[in-house]
N, C-alpha and C positions, 0 to 999 in steps of 0.2 A: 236405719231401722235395726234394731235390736230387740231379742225375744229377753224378760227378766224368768232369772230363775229363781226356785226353792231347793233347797237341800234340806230333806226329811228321811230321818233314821238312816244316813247316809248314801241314799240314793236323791238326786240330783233330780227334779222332775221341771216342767216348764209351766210359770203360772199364765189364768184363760186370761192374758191381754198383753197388751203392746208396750212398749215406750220410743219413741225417736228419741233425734238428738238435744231435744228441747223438751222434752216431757218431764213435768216435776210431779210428785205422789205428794199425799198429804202425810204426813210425818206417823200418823196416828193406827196406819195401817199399817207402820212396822216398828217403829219406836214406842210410842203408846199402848199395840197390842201385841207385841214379840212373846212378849210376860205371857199373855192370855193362849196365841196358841201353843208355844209350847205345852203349858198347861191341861189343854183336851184334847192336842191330837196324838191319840195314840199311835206310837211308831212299830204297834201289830196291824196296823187294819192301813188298805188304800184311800186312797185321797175319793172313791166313790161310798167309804162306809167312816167317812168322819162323825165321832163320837159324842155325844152331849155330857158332859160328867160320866162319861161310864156308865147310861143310860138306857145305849143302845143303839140302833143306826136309825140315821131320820132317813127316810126313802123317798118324803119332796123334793119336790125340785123348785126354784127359785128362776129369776131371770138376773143375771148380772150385767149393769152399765157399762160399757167398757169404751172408750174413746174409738172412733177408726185412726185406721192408717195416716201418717201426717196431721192429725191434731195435735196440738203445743198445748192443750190444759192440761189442768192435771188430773190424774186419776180421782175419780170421783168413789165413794161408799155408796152401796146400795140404798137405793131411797133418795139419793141427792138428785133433787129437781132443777138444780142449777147446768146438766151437760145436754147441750143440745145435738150437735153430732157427734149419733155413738154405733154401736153395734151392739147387738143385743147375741149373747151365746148365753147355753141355759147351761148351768152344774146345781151340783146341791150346793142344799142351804147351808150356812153356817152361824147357827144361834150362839154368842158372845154374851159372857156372863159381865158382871162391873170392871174395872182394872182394879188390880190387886193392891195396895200398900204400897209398893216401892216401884210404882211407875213414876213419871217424870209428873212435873208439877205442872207445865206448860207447853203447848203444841211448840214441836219440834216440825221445821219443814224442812225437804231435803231433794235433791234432783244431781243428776250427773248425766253429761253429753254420749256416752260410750256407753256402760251399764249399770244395771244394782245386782245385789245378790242378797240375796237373807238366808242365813244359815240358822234356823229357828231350834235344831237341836242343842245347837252350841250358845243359840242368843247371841248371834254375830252379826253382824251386819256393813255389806261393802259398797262403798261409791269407786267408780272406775269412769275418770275424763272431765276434766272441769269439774268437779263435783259441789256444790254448795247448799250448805248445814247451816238454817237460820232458828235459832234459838233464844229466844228474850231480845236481849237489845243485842243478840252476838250474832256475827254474821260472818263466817269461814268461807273459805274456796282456796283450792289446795288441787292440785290434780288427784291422789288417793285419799279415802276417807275411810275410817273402819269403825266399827261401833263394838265394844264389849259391854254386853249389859249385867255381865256377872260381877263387871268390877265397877261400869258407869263410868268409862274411859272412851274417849274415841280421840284417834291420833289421827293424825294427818302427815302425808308426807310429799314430797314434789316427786316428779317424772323425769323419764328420760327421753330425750328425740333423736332419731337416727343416728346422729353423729356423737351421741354419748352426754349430750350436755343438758343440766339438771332442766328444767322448764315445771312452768305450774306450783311455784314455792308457795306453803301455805302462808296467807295472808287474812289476817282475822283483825275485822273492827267493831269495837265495843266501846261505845256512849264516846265519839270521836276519837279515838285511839286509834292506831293503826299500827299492826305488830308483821312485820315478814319476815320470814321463818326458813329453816331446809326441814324439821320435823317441829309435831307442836302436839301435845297431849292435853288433855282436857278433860276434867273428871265433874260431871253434871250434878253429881250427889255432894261436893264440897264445893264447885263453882272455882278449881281452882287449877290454875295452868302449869305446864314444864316446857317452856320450850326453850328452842337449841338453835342456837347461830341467828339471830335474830337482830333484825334491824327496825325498830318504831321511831315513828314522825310525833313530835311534838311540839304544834304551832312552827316554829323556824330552825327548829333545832331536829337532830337525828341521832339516836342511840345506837351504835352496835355493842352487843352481848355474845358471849359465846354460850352463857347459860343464862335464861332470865327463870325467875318464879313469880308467878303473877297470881295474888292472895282474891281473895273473894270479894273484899271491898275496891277491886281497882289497883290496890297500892302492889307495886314491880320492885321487886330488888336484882340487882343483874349482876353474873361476875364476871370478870373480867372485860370491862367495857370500855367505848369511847364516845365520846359528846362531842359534834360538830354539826356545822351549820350548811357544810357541804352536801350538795344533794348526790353525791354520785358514790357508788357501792364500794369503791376504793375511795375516801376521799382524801382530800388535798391535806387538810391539817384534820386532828381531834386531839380532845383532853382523853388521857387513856387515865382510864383509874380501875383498880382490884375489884371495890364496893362501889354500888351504886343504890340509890332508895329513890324511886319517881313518886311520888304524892299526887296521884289524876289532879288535872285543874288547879294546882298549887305551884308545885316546884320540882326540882330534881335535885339531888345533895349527892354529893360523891365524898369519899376519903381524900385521901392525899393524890392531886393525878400531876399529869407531864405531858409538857406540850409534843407532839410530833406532827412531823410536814414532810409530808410527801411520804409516811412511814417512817422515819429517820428520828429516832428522841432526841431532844434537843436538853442543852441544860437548866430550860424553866421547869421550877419546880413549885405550886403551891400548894399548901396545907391539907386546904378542903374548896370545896367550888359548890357555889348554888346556884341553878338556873332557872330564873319563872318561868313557867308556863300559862300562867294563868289568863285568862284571856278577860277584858275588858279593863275596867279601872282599876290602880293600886298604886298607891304613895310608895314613893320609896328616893333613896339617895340617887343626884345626875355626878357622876364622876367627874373631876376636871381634866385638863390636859395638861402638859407639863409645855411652855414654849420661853423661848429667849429673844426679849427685844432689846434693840439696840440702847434704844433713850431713858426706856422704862425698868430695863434688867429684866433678871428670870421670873416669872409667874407660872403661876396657875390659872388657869382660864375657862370657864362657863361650866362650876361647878354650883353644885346647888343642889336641890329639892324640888319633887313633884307631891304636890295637894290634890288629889283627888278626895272632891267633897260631894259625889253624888252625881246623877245622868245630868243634872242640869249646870254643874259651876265645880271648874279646874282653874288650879294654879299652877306658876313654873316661876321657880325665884334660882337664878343665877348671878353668882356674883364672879368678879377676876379680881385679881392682887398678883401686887409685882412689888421684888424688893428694893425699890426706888421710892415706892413711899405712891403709888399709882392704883386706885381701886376704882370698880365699878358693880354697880348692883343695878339688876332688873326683874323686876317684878311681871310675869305676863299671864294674866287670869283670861279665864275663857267663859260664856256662861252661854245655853242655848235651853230656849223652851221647846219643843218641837209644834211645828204646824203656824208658830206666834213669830219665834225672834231669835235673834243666836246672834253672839258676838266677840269679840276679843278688845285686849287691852297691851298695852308693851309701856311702862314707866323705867325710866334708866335716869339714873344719877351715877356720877362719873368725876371725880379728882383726877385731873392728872399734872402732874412733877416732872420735867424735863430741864436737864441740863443740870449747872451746879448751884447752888444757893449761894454761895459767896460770891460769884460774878453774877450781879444783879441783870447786866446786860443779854447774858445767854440763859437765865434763868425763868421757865414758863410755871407759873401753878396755876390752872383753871379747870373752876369749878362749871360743868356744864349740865344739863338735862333734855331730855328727849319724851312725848306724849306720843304716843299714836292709840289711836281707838278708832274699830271697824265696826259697827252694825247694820245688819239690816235683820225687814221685817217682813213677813212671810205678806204675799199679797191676800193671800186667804180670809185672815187673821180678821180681822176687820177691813171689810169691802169699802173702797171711797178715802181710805184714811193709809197714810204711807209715812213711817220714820225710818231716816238711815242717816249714818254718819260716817265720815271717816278721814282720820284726822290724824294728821303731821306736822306737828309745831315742837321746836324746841333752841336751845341757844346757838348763832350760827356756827361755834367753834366745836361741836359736838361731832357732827363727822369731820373734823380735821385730826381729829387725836382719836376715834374710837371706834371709825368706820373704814374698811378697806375692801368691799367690794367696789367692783368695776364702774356696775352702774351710778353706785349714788355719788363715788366721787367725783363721775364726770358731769352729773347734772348739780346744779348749783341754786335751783329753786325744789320750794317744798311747797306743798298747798293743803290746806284744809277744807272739810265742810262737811255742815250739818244740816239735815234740811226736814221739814213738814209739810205735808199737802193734806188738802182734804178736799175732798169730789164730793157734794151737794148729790144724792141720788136722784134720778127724772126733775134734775133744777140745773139750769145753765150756770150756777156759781160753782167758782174755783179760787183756794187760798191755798198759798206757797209761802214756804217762811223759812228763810237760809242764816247761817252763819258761816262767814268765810275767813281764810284766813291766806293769803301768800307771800312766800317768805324768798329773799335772795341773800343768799349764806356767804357770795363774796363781797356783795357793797352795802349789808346789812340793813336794808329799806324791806320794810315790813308794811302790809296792807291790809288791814282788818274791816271786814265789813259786818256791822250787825248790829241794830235786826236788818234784814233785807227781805220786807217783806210786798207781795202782791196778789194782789186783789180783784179780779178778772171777771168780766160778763163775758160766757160766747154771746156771738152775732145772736138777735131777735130780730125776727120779720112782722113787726106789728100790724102790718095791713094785710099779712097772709090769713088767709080762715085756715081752721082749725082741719078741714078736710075743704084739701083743693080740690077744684075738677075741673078739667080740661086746662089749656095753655096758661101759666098766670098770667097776668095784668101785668105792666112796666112798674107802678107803684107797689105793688105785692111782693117786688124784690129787693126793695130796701130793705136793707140790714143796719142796726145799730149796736155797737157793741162798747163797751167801759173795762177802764184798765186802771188801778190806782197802784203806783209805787211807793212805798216810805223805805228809806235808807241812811242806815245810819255808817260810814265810812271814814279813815283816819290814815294819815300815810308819816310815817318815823321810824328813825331808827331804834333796831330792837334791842340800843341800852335806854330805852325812854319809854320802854313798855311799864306803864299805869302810874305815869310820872307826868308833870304836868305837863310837858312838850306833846306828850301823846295827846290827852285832852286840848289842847289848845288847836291840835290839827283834826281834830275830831268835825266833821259836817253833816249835818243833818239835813235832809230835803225830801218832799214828798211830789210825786207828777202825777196829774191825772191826764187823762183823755178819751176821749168821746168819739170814735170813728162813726160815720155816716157813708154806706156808698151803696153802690149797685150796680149790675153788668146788665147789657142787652146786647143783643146778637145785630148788625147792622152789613145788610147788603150779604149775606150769609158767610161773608170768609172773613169777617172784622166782627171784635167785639169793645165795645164804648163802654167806658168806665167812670162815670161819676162819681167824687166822691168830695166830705166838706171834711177838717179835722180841727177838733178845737181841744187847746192843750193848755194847762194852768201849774204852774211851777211854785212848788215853796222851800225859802230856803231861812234859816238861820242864824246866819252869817255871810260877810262880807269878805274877800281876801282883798286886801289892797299889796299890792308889789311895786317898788320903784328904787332905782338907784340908788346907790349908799356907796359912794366915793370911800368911805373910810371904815368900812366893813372888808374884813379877806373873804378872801372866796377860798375854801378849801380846796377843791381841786385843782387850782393851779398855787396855791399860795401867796397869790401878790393881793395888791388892794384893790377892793372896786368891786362888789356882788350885790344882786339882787335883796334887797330885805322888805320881810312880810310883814305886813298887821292885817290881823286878825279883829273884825269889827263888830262884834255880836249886835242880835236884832230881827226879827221878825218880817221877811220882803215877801211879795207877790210877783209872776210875770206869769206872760197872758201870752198865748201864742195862737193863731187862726189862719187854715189856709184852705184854699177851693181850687181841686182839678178835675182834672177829664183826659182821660188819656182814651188812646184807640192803638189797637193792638191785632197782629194779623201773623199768619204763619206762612214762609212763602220755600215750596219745595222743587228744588232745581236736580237733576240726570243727567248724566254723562256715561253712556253707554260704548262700548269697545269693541271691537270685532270679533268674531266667533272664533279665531285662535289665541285669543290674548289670554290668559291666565287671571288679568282682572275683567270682570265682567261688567263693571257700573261702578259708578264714584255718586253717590247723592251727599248734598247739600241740604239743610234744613235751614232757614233764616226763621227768627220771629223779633222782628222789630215792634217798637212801640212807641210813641209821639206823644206829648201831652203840651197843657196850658194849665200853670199853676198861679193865683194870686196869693201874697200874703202880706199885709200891710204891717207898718213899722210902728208895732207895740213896745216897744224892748230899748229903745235909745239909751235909756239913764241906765242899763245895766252894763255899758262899753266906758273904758275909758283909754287914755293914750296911756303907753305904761314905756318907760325909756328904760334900754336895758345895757347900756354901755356906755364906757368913757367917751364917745363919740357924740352922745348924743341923740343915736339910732332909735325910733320906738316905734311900737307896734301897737293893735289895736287889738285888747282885751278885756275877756269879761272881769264883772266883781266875782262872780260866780265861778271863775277857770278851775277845775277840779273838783266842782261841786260830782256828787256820787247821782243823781240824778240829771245831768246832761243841763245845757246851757239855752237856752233859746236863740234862734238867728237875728241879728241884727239887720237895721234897713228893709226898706220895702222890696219884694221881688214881684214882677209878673213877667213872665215868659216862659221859655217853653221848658219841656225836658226830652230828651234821648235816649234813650238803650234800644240796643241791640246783641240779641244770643243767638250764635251760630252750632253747629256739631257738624260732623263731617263725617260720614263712614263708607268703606267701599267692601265690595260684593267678589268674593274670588272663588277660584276653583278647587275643592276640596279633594282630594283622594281617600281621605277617612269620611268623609261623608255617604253611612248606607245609602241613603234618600237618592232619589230619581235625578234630580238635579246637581247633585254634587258640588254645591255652593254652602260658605260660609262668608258671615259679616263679620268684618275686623270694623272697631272704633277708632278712627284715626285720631279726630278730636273730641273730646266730651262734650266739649264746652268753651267757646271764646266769644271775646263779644267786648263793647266799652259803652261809655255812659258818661253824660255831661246835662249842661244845659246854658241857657243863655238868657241872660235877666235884661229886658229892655228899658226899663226905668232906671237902672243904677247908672251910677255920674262917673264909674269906673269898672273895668274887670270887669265887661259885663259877660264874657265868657268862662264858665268853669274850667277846671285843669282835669283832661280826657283820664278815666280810671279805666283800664286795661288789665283782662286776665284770660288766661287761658288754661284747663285743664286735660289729661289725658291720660289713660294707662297702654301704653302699647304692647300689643302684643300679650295682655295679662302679664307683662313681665313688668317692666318700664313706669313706675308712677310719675308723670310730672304735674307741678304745679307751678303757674308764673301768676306774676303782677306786676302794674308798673302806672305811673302817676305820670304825665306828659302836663308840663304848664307851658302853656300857648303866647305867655307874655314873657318878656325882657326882663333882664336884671343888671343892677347897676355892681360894681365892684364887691360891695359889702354883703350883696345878697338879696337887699330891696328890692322888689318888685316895679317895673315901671310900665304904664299903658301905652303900651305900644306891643303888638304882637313878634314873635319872632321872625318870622319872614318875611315883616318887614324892614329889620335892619341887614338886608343883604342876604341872611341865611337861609340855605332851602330846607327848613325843618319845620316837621308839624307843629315841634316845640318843646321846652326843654324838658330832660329824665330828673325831676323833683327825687323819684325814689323807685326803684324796682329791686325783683325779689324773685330767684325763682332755687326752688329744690326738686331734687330726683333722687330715686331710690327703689333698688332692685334687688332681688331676692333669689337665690338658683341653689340648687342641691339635688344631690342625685337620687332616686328613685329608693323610697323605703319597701324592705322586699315584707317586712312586717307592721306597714299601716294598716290594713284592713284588722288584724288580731288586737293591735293598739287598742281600734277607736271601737270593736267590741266591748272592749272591756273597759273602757273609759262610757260607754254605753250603760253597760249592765251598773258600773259602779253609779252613774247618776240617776238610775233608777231605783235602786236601793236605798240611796244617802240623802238626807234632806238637804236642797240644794244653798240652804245660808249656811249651815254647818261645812258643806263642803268648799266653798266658795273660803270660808275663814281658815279651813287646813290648806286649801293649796294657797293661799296668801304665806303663811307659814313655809310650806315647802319650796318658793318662791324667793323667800327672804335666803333659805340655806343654800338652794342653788347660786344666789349671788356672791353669797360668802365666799364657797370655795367652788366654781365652775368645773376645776378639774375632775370633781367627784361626780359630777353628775351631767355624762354624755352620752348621748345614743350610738351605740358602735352599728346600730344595723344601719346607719343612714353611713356612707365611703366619705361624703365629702359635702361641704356647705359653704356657702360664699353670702354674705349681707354687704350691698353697697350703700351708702347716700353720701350725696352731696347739697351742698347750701348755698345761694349769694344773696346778700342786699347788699344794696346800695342808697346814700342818702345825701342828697344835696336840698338841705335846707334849711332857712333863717329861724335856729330856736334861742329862745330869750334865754331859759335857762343858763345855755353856754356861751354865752354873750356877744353871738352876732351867727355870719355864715356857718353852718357844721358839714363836711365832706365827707362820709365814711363810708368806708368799703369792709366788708368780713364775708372773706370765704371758709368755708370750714368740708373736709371731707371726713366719712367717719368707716372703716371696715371691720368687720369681724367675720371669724370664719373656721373651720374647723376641716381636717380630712384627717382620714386612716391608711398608716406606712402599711400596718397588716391589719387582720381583722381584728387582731386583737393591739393594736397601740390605734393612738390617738394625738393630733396635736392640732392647738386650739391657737386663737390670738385675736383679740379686741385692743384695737389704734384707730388713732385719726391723726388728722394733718390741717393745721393752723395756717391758713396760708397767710393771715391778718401779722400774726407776729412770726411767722416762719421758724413753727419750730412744732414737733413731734405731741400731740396728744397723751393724755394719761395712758399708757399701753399695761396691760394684763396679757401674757401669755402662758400655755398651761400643757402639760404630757400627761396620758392616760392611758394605764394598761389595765386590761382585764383580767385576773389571775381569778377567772372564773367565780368562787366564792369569796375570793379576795382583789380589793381595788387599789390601785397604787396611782398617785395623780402628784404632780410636780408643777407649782402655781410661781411664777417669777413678774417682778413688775421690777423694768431693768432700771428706768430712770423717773426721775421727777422729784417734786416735793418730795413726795411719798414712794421708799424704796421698798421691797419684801420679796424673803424667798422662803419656801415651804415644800418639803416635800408629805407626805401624808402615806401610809399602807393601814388600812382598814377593812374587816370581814364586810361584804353588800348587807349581811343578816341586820336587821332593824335592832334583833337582841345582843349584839354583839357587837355594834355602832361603836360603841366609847372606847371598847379594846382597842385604842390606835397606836399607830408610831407614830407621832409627828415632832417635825425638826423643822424651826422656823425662824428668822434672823429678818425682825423689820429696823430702817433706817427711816431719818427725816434730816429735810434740809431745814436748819433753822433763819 
């Protein structure tokens, strides 16, 4: 608490009220009316005979509002109804004529932690402690503050603590400016500043000044300054230049400046330097970079132009050139409605020239291109109705020559797709309608689907009334539901895209069906499942396949390959089947002693049982198809690769199987607050197999057992397995013979057709800065319309791949990513012309830790166990140089060789300023 004082005709008196360390006054009581008393109070007469114009003494008395002790409002004028706890002391009245002429235009407020003082014969006026002076859109705080109304100046200056050192620098922001200061002058009657040793923030960048002058419209010219992106009051580098002129919301222009670092001028020198500031959209030149490849020569690379055409549609056109005769251009427009739809686009065409033109043999020219397009659509926008796309097609040599991030060179498919729904409101109909597209860039097989579309009833309960009551009826819970499929699907290679070969493989086919079922509860822990299913296939064409002795086969290059005709024609098949299964859940315990640390192991079973008929509609769609010089043949449809699925041949009736287990056990917790101090771990998720057994078939009349098992242990551990077990015999070649395995001597359930299992596990050490992260990653998705943001971090996503070195989290010490893969396949495909054996292991790592807090070192490999030999590998060094990143990217062997080192400012505005030095190789 502090008493404020008056200084009147040179004695010093104490005015009737209080202020704490949080009390603000209204501005108007000394800045508005200083003028005024000066004015009338004459400095003959005491503060009990204050004078009306020289009038005479008024000898009422009034009652003054005054706050109490520890109130934080502010002082209130008499007559303000707005102070609820106050004190009430009585002085005289003081009748206030208009304000004069050369009072301020606009309420000034004003407050200080420590005191004020108004020296009213001088027209002075003092803030002493935190003080803060808000004025129009200006808003100061400064530890001292002083007001001269004879000249309409008030300065500000900082403080000193104990130990001598400055504290409370004035700091003044106006219309998002932000100016810090050691003194700062300010004249209210021109709206114009002086201040000294000044340091302003603008957007990413930071001015210091030893003198700035700051004009009435905003516009600052500073002398002797520096321009940098460094946030710290010594900073690491800046542009030092004489002249400086900031244009608010525009730019900043300097004369001629010079780079320094660390303090230290260096010998760049440029002319003049402009820096935007301007916040939102604005066209302007993308600088290229200067790099050296091996194959291609020296270029320039992802220079260009930004289009800015408005809130709703941007462009970015980058183009590279190399003097080997090697160019590419890309086009990538962006366009968003809000509330509707937002989307992007990426077109790239690309020449590239490799090797010499006179040795025809080592010599590469191809012409390549690349699509991608992202949308989606706001769900809002139209309720029931949903467009989105997003799409990656283009020639498969296109990342071989133009692409060198990690990831895509190690994945070797691409996919596409387009899709439309539309939800029927309060109506069970649903229509979906796709375009697909996936592509494999190393054996050039291309799979286009479209239209691919379907047509969908949910279940109806026709015997249900409209308002059930009490238990239904057993027929009240028949469901019948309709599903129509049309698809249209082509499979070629993608030099035969919209060439006749494409067309020729082109299949057309529609399925419908008709489900029919219903569940009842029987005997209380089984539930019986009836159900009918009738299904009707349309297709197109016929593929006929058979033997051609004097046809090559391309992948092996001798004689003798599979050759197609294609039989165009209009076919029907008919499919119809009726089961009943019974289905039950069966829960098993194993409980452990009261010292044991596991406390229970349960078991969950739920098996199921059925009886299926389906009679043999479908004969004339098999035929015997011979697939080798042998002689060997198997039994296949006309329809094999139809895009709507084949119907079964031959009659079945018999049963079917499945069974799902999980498995989890019950232990002792020490982090567990709770009474019991027990946690569930999942051992297993999920295992189980599934077959059946057809008693009318004249062979096989047992399926081959399908086995999988999943689980994540521990939250750490994903694995997933599978596995095909066939129960019957094989002759040398691979055929199939009726006879089970155990019966020819062997004690095996029966033979591994095909298994498959992957794991992968994920570990890194503790972020001491997640919780601040995913704030802000918070507030940002609350702000940002989430299809708009969703297409910038696709963007920021794509640069992360490019150059991973640039972009790593130093707060995380260390990170480790494992998987591993196997299949396995032992089985007779026609394609390759009898038995096929194949095994591919693959394991894949990456992973990153920090030597110190401020270095980094990265590496993404795998290991081929199939050809035994090392993965595409990317490894990468990163140092923090605080405002500046320095990243070292090497990819040491393979096709594709490349080293790069990169030093670049983090500033967003200062991105393109880089060094980089980069030397890429290719094995031809």
């Amino acid at each position: 608490m502090r008493r404020t004082y008056l200084a009147i005709a040179g004695v010093t008196i104490a005015v009737p009220f209080i202020i704490d360390a949080t009390a603000g006054i209204k501005p108007h009581a000394f800045f508005g009316f200083n003028k005024i008393l000066a004015d009338t109070v004459s400095p003959a007469v005491g503060p009990k005979s204050i004078r009306k114009g020289g009038a005479g003494p008024v000898n009422s008395k009034d009652t003054v509002i005054v706050p109490k002790r520890g109130d934080s409002s502010a002082i209130k004028l008499p007559g303000d109804s707005t102070l609820k706890d106050t004190t009430i002391v009585t002085v005289d009245s003081l009748h206030l004529p208009k304000a004069s002429k050369d009072s301020l235009d606009a309420v000034v407020t004003a407050k200080a932690q420590d005191s004020m003082v108004l020296m009213i014969q001088d027209k002075k006026f003092y803030l002493y402690g935190s003080a803060n002076v808000k004025y129009k859109t200006i808003d100061l705080t400064a530890a001292q503050v002083s007001f001269d109304q004879n000249s309409g100046v008030m300065s500000a200056t900082h403080g000193k603590d104990t130990a001598g050192k400055p504290v409370g620098r004035p700091v003044m922001n106006d219309g998002g400016q932000s100016l810090e200061s050691d003194t700062l002058e300010y004249n209210f009657t021109s709206s114009k500043a002086l201040i000294f040793n000044t340091r302003s923030q603008y957007g990413e960048g930071y001015v210091h000044s030893e003198k700035t002058k700051r004009m009435a419209d905003n516009t600052i010219f500073g002398f002797k300054n520096g321009y940098t992106t460094c946030n710290l009051d010594t900073p690491h580098f800046s542009f030092r230049s004489k002249k400086i002129k900031v244009i608010p919301d525009k730019l900043i222009v300097s004369g001629p400046a010079n780079l320094e670092i660390q303090g230290i001028p260096t010998p760049i020198f440029i002319p003049f330097a402009i820096f935007p500031i301007t916040q939102g959209q604005r066209s302007g030149i993308l600088p290229p970079q200067f790099v050296v490849n091996q194959q291609k020569g020296m270029g320039l690379e992802n220079g260009g132009y930004y289009f800015g055409m408005g809130e709703n549609l941007d462009m970015t056109l980058r183009g590279d050139v190399y003097s080997y005769g090697s160019w590419s251009l890309t086009a990538s427009p962006t366009y968003r409605k809000r509330y509707k739809y937002s989307g992007g686009m990426t077109i790239s065409f690309a020449n590239t020239r490799l090797g010499d033109p006179s040795v025809p043999s080592e010599f590469v020219n191809s012409h390549d291109f690349r699509i991608m397009w992202n949308h989606s659509m706001d769900s809002k926008a139209r309720p029931g109705i949903n467009f989105g796309a997003s799409v990656n097609f283009g020639s498969s040599s296109y990342n071989q020559y133009n692409v060198y991030d990690y990831s895509t060179r190690v994945n070797n498919n691409i996919g596409s797709s387009i899709s439309f729904s539309k939800t029927w409101q309060n109506k069970p109909y649903n229509l979906t309608v796709n375009l697909s597209d996936n592509q494999n860039l190393q054996t050039r097989d291309v799979s286009l689907t479209f239209p691919d579309a379907n047509f969908s009833v949910q279940t109806i309960y026709p015997f249900q009334p409209k308002e059930l009551i009490g238990t239904a009826k057993w027929y009240q819970k028949i469901g019948i539901g309709y599903t129509n499929e049309f698809r249209n699907q082509a499979y070629f290679k993608d030099s035969s895209f919209g060439k006749k070969e494409m067309f020729d493989a082109l299949q057309t086919g529609m399925r419908q069906n008709i489900p029919i079922a219903f569940s009842i509860p029987v005997m209380k822990s089984f539930t019986l499942s009836p159900s009918v299913n009738m299904t009707e296939y349309w297709y197109t064409k016929k593929v006929y396949r058979q033997w051609d002795p004097n046809k090559t086969n391309l992948s092996t290059g001798q004689l003798g390959a599979l050759d197609t005709t294609y039989i165009p024609g209009f076919s029907a098949q008919h499919e119809v089947s009726a089961a009943m299964s019974l289905a039950t859940a069966l829960y098993g315990m194993y409980t452990f002693n009261k010292d044991s640390r596991i406390k229970a192991i349960r078991h969950v079973m739920r098996p199921s049982i059925g009886v299926n008929y389906r009679p043999n509609l479908n004969s004339g769609a098999y035929y015997n198809m011979r697939y080798n010089a042998a002689g060997d043949s198997t039994r296949t449809s006309y329809y094999t690769g139809a895009p709507i699925g084949v119907p079964s041949e031959g009659t079945f009736a018999g049963m079917t199987f499945n069974l799902d287990n999980n498995l989890e056990m019950k232990v002792f917790s020490r982090k567990d607050t709770s009474a019991n101090h027990e946690k569930k771990i999942k051992l297993l998720d999920g295992f189980g197999l599934s077959t059946n057994y057809n008693f009318v078939a004249d062979s096989f009349k047992l399926a081959p057992f399908n086995l999988y098992a999943r689980t994540n242990l521990f939250d750490k551990l994903n694995i997933t397995a599978n596995a095909i077990l066939d129960p019957y015999a094989t002759k040398p070649n691979g055929q199939r013979i009726d006879k089970y395995v155990w019966e020819t001597g062997k004690f095996s359930p029966g033979r591994l057709a095909s298994a498959g299992i992957t794991m992968s596990t994920s570990f890194q050490s503790k972020d001491k800065k997640s919780q601040d992260k995913q704030k802000a990653l918070d507030s940002l998705a609350n702000v940002t319309d989430p299809n708009t943001l969703l297409a910038a971090q696709q963007r920021q996503l794509q640069m992360v791949r490019n150059n991973p070195g640039e972009y790593v989290d130093f707060d995380i010490p260390w990170r480790v990513d494992l998987s591993y893969s196997f299949n396995y396949v032992n089985q007779v495909r026609a394609d390759s012309g009898g038995l096929v054996n194949i095994i591919q292991q693959y394991v894949n790592f990456n992973g990153d830790f920090s030597l110190t807090p401020k270095w980094k070192v990265g590496l993404n490999s795998g290991f081929d166990f199939t050809h035994m030999q090392v993965a595409y590998t990317n490894m990468y060094i990163s140092r923090d140089l605080h405002c500046w990143q320095m990243s070292i990217n090497v990819v040491p062997f393979g096709t594709f060789r490349q080293f790069s080192i990169t030093i670049n400012p983090k500033a967003g505005l200062l991105r393109d300023l880089r060094i980089n030095r980069s030397r890429t190789f290719y094995n031809m």
